[in-house]
C-alpha positions in Angstrom: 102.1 110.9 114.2 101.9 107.1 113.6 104.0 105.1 111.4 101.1 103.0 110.0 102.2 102.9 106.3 103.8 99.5 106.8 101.6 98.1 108.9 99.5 96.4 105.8 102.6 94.6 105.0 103.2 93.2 108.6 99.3 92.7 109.0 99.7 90.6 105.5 102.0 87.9 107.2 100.3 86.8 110.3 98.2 84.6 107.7 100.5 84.9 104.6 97.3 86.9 103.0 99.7 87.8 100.6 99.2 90.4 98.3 95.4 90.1 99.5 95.2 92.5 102.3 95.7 95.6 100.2 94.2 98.0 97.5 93.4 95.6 94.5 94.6 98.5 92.2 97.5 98.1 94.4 98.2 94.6 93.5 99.6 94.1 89.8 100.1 90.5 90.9 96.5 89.7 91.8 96.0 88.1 88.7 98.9 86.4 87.6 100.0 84.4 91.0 97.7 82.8 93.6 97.5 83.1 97.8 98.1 79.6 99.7 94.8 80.5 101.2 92.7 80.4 98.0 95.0 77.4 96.9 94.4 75.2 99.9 90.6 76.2 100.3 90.0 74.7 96.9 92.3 71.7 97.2 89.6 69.0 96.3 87.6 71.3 93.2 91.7 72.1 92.1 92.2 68.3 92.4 95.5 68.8 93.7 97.4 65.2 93.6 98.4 64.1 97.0 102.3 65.6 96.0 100.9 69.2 95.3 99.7 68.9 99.0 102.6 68.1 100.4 104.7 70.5 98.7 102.3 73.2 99.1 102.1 71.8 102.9 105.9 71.7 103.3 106.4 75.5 101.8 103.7 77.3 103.9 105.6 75.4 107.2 108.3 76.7 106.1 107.4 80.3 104.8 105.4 80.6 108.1 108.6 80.1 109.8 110.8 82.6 108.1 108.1 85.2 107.7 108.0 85.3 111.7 111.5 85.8 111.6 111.1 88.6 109.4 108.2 90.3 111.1 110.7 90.6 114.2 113.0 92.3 112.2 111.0 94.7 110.6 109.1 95.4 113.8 112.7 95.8 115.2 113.6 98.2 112.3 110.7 100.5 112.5 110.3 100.5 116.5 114.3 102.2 115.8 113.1 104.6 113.4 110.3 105.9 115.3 112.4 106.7 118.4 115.2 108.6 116.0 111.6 110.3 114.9 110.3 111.1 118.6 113.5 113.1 120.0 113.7 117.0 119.9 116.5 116.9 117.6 116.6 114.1 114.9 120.1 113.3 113.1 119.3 113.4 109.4 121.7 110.9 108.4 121.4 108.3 111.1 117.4 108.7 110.1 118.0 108.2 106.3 120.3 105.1 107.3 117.7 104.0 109.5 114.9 104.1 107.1 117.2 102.5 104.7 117.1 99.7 107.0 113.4 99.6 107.8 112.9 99.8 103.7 115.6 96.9 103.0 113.2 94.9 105.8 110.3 95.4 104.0 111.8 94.5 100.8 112.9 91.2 102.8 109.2 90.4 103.5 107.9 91.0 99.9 110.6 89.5 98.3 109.8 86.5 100.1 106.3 86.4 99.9 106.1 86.6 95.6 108.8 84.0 95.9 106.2 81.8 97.7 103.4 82.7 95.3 106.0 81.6 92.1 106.9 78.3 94.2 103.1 77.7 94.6 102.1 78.9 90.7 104.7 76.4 89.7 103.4 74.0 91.3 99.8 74.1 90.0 99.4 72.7 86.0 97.9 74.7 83.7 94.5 73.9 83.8 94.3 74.4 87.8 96.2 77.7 87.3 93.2 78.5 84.8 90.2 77.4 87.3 91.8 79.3 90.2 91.8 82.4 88.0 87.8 81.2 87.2 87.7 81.6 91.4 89.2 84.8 91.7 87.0 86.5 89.0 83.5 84.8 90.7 85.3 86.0 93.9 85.6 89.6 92.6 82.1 89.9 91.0 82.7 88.1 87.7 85.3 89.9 86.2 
């Protein structure tokens, strides 16, 4: 058997398609925060000021950064957890503790990645908040 549950999560932060990359049932967010991917590929109808680049610029470097730390780790969690799984005779406790670890990992990555969405939402006035949720809608068949 596989241990593909997480994989959406790890898949999601190669290009910080957070939140994105899921079920859109799945993703109570969806609508109230925004992906640096829709932010930045509507940069000149958002008129972002040449400030909101740089932050925006200066957060992604640095998300990027810590969300390939983080990717090591949980890959490093999980790649334990599967070889507790694989032997004859699995120790329950050391597998619970394990799993604890590979959740607490996980919880890392999404933890950082709706702090990133906030940091960018904050960012954005009000009236760019409102046409990137315009976007979305078009985006999702005029919703």
């Amino acid at each position: 058997m596989k241990m593909t549950f997480w994989l959406p999560a790890v898949l999601a932060l190669a290009g910080i398609g957070v939140l994105a990359a899921q079920n859109p049932a799945d993703e109570p967010f969806r609508d109230l925060l925004f992906p640096p991917d829709l932010v930045m590929q509507n940069q000149q109808a958002l008129g972002l000021s040449e400030d909101q680049k740089n932050y925006l610029k200066t957060e992604l470097t640095q998300a990027q950064s810590h969300f390939a730390e983080l990717q090591w780790k949980l890959q490093g969690e999980m790649e334990r957890f599967v070889s507790m799984l694989k032997q004859a005779n699995i120790d329950e406790h050391a597998a619970v503790a394990q799993l604890d670890n590979v959740l607490a990992a996980e919880r890392e990555v999404k933890r950082t990645q709706v702090a990133l969405l906030v940091r960018i939402k904050n960012h954005l006035r009000p009236e760019q908040q409102a046409q990137l949720r315009e976007i979305q809608a078009k985006m999702r068949g005029g919703k």
